[in-house]
N, C-alpha and C positions, 0 to 999 in steps of 0.2 A: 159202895158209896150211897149213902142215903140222900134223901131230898135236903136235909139239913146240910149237907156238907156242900151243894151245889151255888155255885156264884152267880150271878144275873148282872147283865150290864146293859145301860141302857144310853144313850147320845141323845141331845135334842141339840138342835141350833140357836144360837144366841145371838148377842148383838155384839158387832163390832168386832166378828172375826173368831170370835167367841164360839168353843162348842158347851154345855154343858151335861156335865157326865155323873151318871148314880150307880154305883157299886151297891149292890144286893149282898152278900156276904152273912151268913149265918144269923138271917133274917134280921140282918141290922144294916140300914145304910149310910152308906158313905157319899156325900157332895162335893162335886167340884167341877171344875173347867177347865178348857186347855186352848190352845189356839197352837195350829199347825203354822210355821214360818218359811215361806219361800222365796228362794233367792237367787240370785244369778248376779254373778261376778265379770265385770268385763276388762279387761288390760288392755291399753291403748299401747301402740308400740310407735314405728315411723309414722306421720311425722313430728310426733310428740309423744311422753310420757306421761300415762296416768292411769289411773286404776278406780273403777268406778262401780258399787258393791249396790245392787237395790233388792229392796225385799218387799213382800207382796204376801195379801193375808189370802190369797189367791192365786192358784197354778199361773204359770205362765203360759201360755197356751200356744202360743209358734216359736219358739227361741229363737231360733235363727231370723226370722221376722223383726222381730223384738231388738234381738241386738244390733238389726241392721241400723233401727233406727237409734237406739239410744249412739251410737257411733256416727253417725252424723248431727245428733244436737251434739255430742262433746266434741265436736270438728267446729261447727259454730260458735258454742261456747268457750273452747280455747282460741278460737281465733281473737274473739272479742276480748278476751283478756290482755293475750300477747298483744292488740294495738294499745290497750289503756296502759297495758307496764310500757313500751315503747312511750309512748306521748308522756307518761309519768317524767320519765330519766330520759329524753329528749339532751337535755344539756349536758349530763355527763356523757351519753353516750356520745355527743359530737365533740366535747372539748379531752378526754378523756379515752374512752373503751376505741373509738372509732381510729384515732391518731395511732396509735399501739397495734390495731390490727393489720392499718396501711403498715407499719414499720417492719410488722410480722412476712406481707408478702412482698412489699421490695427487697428484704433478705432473700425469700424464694426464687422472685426474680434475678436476682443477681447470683444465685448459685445456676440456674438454669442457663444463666447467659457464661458463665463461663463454661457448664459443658458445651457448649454449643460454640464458644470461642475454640477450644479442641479440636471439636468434629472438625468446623470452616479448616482452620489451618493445617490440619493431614489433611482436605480435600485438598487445600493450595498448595501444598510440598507435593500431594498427588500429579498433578495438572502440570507442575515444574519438574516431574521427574526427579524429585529429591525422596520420595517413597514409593514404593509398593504396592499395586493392589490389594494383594494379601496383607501385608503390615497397616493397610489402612480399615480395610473389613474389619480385622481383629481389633482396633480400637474400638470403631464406632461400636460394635456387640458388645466390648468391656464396658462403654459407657453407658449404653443401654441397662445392663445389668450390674451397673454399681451400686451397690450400700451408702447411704452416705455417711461420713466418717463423723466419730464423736465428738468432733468440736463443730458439725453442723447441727447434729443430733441435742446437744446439749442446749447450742443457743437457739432453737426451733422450741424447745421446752422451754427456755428461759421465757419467752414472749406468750408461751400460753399459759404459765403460770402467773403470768401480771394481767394478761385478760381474764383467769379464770377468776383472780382474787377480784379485780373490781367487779364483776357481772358479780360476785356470790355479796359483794359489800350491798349492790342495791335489788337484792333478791331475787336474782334470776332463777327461775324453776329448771332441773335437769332437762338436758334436750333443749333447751333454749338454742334459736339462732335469729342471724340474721344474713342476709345474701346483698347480694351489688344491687341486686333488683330494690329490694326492699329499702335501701338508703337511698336510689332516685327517688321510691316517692319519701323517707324519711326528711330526707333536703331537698336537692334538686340535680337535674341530670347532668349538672358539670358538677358537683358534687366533690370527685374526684380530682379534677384539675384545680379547683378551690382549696382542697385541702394541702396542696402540693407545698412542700418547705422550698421556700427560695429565698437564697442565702448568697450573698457578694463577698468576695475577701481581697482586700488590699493590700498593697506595701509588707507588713511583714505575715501578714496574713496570713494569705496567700499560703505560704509554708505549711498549713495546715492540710491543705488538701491537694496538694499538689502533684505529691506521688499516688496517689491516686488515682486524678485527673490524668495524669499522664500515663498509666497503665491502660487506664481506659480508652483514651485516646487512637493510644497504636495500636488498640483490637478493635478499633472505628475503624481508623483510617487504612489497614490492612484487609478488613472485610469488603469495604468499598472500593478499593484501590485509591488510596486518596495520599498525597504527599502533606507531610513526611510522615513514612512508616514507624517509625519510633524515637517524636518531639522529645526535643530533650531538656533537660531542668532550664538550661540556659536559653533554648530557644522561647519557653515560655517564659521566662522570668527578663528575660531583655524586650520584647516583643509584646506584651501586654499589660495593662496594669491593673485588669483585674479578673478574676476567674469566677461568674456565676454559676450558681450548682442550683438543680431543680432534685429535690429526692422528699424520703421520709426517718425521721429520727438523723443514725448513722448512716444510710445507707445513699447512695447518690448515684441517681438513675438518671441522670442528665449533666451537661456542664455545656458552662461556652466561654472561650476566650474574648477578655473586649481591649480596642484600645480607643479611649476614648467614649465618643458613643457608638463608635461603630462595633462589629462583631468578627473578628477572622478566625475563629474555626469552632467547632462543634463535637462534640461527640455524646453516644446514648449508647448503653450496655443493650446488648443482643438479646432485646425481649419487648414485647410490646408496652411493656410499663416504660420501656428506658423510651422509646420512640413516640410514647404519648408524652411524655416528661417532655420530652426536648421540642416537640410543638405547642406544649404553651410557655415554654421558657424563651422560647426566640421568635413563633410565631412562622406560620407555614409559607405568608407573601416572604418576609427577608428569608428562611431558607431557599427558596426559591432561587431569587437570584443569587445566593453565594453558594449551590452544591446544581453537582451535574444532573443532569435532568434524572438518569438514570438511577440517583443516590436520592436525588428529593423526592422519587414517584416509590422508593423504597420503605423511607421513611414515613410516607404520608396514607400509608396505605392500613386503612383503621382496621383492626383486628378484634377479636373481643380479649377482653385480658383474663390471666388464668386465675382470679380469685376465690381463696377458699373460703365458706360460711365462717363470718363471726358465731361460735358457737361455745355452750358452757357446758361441762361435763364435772361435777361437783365428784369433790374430792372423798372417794370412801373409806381414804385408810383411816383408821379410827386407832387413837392410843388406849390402849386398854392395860389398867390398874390389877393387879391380882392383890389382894389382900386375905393371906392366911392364917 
């Protein structure tokens, strides 16, 4: 190799990240510049989704340093987002998204309450000597370990497909939620009993909810030992003339017999939704004096309830066209 055949290279620093570079090359040269790009990628995961890419005409010099911090400005900056999209849709969410998600878990509720109707009753066929120990073990461990079956499954879908549609109509970002917490301060901390459907049905009415109410009833008044164990169409329909229900959408997580202005009987499905339902349907002084002390100090006894996050999880099935 001769001196002619030999290439020479040479870097100087420029501005703005800039290096600039000369190629020597069979004693002819070549100018130019280049700038080195560095970057670091971050994924946000629980309790939001996001993905945040910065580049830098300069190493990064502690990574783990660095990403601590860029991962709490985007904790802060989505927080501040997620309030202005809240305060944004404030009014659909409360006339709309929020109504549909109560309807979501007094469905939950009221499938809870009837395993729970089960357990109670093989423990009272227990106690009467109409079952088993063993026969009753065996239940309660089925029901512990049951599947729920496809027509829970189905309408459990049905109701997060109408929350997902309205959160995705006014732009919820994935991972979106909202908790019981965040809707005391979104409204206020009755909140809940405000939102509660309360509903009177008369004269022929009444027929509408009746066998219902009256299912409901005898797995009241059986749980508590409360007569009659299983009212019957005519005792309600002779006996009162009107039947107020406390729930949400379909589902009726409360009721009370009236006749007149007065109240003779009660009933709330086996869950704290139904037992918070039926204290502000009738009010804890009148339960008071119409159920045993034993039955009103059961009823009255605040629980937190089991609500799951309003949350949005956007749909990724995607139809895809082939054209050949």
């Amino acid at each position: 190799m001769t001196h002619s055949d030999m290439t020479h290279v040479s870097r100087k620093p420029g501005k703005d990240g800039w290096h600039n570079l000369t190629v020597d090359r069979h004693r002819k040269a070549i100018n130019g510049r280049y700038k080195t790009k560095h970057q670091i990628t971050i994924e946000l995961g629980e309790p939001y989704t996001e993905t945040i890419t910065i580049e830098s005409t300069e190493p990064f010099a502690d990574v783990d340093d660095f990403a601590r911090e860029i991962l709490i400005a985007a904790k802060y900056r989505h927080q501040a987002r997620r309030k202005q999209f809240i305060d944004d849709n404030r009014e659909i969410l409360r006339t709309t998204i929020v109504p549909l998600w109560l309807e979501r878990e007094a469905f939950c509720a009221e499938e809870r309450a009837n395993v729970e109707n089960l357990r109670k009753e093989s423990k009272r066929k227990l106690a009467a000597g109409l079952r088993d120990l063993k026969s009753h073990n065996a239940l309660v461990i089925a029901l512990k370990g049951a599947t729920k079956d496809d027509e829970y499954n189905a309408t459990l879908n049905y109701y997060n497909r109408r929350i997902d549609r309205e959160l995705e109509k006014i732009g919820a970002s994935e991972g979106f939620n909202l908790s019981r917490y965040d809707l005391n301060e979104l409204f206020d901390r009755k909140w809940w009993e405000t939102s509660l459907q309360i509903n009177e049905y008369r004269d022929k009415n009444r027929l509408d909810v009746l066998s219902k109410v009256k299912l409901e009833m005898g797995y009241f008044n059986s749980l508590y030992s409360l007569e009659p164990h299983n009212p019957t169409t005519e005792d309600i329909l002779g006996n009162y003339d009107a039947i107020v229900t406390a729930g949400f959408g379909d589902i009726i997580l409360a009721a009370a017999l009236k006749k007149g202005d007065g109240i003779g009987a009660v009933m709330a499905i086996d869950d704290e939704q139904g037992r918070r339902a039926l204290r502000h349907l009738v009010g804890e002084k009148r339960l008071a004096t119409m159920l045993p002390k034993r039955v009103f100090n059961a009823i009255t006894r605040h629980e937190t309830p089991e609500l799951k996050d309003i949350s949005y999880h956007a749909n990724t099935q995607k139809d895809t066209l082939i054209i050949e």
